[in-house]
C-alpha positions in Angstrom: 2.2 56.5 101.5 5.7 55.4 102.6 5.8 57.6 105.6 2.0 56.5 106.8 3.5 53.0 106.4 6.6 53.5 108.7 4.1 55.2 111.5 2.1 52.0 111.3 5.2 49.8 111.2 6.9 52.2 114.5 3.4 51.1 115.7 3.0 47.6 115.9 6.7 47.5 117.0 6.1 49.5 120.1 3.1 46.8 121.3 5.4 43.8 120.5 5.7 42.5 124.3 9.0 40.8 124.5 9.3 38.2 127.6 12.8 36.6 128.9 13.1 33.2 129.3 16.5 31.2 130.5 16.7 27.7 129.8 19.1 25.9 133.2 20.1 22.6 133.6 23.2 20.5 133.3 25.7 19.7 130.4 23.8 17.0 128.3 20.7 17.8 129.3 19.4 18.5 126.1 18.8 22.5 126.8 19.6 23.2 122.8 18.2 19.9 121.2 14.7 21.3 123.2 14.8 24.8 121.6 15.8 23.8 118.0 13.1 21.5 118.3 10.8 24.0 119.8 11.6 26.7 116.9 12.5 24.3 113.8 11.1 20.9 114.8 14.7 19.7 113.9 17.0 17.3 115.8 20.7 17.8 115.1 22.8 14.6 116.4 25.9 16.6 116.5 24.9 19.3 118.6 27.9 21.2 119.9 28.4 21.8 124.2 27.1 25.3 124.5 29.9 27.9 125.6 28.2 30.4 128.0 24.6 31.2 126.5 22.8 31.2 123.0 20.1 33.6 122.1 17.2 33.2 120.1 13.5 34.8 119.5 10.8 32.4 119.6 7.2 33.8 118.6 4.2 33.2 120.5 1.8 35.7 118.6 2.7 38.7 116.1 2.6 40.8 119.6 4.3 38.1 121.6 7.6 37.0 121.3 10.4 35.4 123.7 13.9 36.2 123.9 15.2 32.5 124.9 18.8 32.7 126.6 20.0 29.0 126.3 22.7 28.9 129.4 25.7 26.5 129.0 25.5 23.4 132.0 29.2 23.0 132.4 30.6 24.1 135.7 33.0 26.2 134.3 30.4 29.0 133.0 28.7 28.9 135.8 30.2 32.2 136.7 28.9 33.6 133.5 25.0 32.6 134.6 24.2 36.0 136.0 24.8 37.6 132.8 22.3 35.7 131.0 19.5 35.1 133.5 19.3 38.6 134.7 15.3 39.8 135.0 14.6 36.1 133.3 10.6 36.7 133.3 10.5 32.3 132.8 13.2 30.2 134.1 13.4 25.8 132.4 14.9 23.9 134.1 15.8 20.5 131.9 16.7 17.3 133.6 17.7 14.4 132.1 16.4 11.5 133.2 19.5 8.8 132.7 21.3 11.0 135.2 20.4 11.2 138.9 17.1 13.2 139.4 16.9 14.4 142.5 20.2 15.9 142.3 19.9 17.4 139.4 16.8 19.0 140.9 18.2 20.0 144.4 21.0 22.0 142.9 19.0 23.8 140.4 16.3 24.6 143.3 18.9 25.6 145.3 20.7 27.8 142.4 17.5 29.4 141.8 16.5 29.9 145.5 20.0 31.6 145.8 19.9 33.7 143.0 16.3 34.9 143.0 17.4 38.9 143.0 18.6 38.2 139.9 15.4 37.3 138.3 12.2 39.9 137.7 9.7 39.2 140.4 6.8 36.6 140.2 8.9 34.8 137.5 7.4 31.6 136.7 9.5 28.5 137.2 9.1 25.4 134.7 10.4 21.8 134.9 11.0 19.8 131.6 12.2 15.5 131.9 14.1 15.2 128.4 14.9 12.1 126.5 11.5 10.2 127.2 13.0 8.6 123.9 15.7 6.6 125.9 12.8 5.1 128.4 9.6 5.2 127.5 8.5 4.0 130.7 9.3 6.7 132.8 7.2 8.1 134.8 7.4 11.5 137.0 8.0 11.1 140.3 4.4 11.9 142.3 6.3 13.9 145.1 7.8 16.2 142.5 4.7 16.8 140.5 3.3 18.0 144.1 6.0 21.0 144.5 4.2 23.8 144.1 7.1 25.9 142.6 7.0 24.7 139.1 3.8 26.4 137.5 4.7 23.8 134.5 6.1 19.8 134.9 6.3 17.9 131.8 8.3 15.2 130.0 9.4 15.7 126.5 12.1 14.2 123.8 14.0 16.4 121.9 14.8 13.9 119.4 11.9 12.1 119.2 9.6 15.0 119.2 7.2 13.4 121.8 5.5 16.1 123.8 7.2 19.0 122.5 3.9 20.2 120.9 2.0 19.8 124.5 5.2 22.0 125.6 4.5 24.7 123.0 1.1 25.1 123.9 1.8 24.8 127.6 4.7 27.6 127.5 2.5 29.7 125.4 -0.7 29.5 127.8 2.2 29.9 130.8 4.1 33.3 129.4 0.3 34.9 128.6 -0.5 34.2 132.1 2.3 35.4 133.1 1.6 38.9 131.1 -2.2 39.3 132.1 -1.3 38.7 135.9 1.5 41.7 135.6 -0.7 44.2 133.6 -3.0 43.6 136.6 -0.4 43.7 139.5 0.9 46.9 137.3 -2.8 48.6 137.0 -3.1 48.2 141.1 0.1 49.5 142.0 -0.9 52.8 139.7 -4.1 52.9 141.3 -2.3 52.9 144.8 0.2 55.0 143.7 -2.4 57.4 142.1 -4.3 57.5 145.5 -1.2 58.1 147.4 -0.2 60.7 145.5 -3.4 62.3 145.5 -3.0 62.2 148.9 0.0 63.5 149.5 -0.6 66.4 147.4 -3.8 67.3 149.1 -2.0 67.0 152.5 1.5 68.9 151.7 1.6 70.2 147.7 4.2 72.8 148.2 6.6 70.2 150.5 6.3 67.8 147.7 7.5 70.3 145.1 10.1 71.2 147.2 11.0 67.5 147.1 11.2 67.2 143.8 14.5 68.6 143.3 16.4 66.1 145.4 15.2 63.2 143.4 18.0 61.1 142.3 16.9 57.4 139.9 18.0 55.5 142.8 16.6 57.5 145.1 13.1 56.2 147.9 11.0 59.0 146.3 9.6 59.8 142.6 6.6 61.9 143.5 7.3 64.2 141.2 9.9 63.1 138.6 7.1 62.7 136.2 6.9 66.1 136.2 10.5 66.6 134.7 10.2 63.7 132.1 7.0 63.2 131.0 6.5 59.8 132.5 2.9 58.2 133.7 3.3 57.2 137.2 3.2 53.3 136.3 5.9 54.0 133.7 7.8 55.7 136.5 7.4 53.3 138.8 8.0 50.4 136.2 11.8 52.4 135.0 12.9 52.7 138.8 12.0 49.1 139.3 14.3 48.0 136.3 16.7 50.6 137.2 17.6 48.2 140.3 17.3 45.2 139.0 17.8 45.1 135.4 20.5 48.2 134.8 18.9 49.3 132.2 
């Protein structure tokens, strides 16, 4: 009974789909107070400055759950950034709005923009206003709300709670988009992989075995590594794409 136990547990652990998400935005912005909110609807009035990242698991669903890297805003871990937002699948950016907005905006556009190697492709990009609680008649600016880069604009209060529920629900909808629309870019780029190959084989089978030798994990061409380690194509394909990107 124990052992049937363990194969179901090694299961349901293996489906568990785990997404990255990196919270940005300045010192004070209220990066922490939004996640302990978010996780333990709690506001702590002593929150200490975060020294270069905290790491927490937020649940979506039993199958869903997101490893949330909250990034210190001080200037002098910005250096550190890299390390922490590296393949971030979601990227918040938190503004506070008793500080100057459109800067606050422009340099975490322009740090993104800058950086966007760094991140896993078609990452979604989301834009919280915090401390709605210090002026409740704040408004988002219209011109903001019509950049098309943030998939998610909202404004919220950490210590109030306002909104933070409307985030939840919003972030939740936002990272299972966010899955379905890679399991789809995923099944198409097997598909044209498959055909390719198919191809390729038809057209030269004994020049692509030939091939197969030279194949290095860094290498242009994989044609054939499945072969040697028992990987689907996709699988393949998915490893070599982290292998640049994620060091893995």
């Amino acid at each position: 009974m124990n052992n049937s136990n363990n194969i179901n547990n090694k299961k349901n652990n293996t489906m568990v789909k785990k997404i990255k998400l990196v919270f940005f935005g300045n010192s004070g912005a209220g990066k922490t107070c939004i996640v302990q909110r978010m996780k333990y609807n709690t506001f702590n009035y002593n929150t200490n400055l975060t020294i270069g990242a905290a790491f927490t698991l937020y649940t979506v669903e039993d199958n869903i759950k997101i490893e949330i890297w909250d990034t210190a805003g001080q200037e002098r871990f910005h250096s550190l950034l890299p390390l922490y937002a590296r393949c971030a699948e979601i990227i918040i950016v938190v503004i506070d709005i008793k500080e100057n907005i459109d800067e606050q905006i422009l340099k975490w556009k322009k740090y993104i923009q800058d950086n966007e190697t760094l991140f896993s492709p078609n990452f979604k990009l989301i834009l919280i206003f915090n401390k709605h609680d210090l002026n409740n008649d704040f408004e988002i600016p219209k011109d903001i709300i019509n950049q098309t880069q943030f998939g998610l604009i909202t404004l919220v209060s950490a210590k109030s709670g306002y909104n933070i529920d409307k985030l939840k629900v919003n972030l939740d909808l936002t990272v299972k988009k966010y899955i379905d629309e890679n399991a789809h870019a995923s099944h198409e780029h097997h598909r044209n992989k498959f055909n390719n190959s198919n191809n390729d084989n038809n057209n030269d089978n004994n020049s692509n075995i030939e091939n197969s030798s030279n194949d290095t994990i860094f290498g242009s061409t994989f044609s054939n590594m499945k072969i040697n380690f028992g990987l689907s194509e996709y699988k393949l394909s998915e490893y070599k794409e982290k292998m640049k990107k994620c060091i893995i």
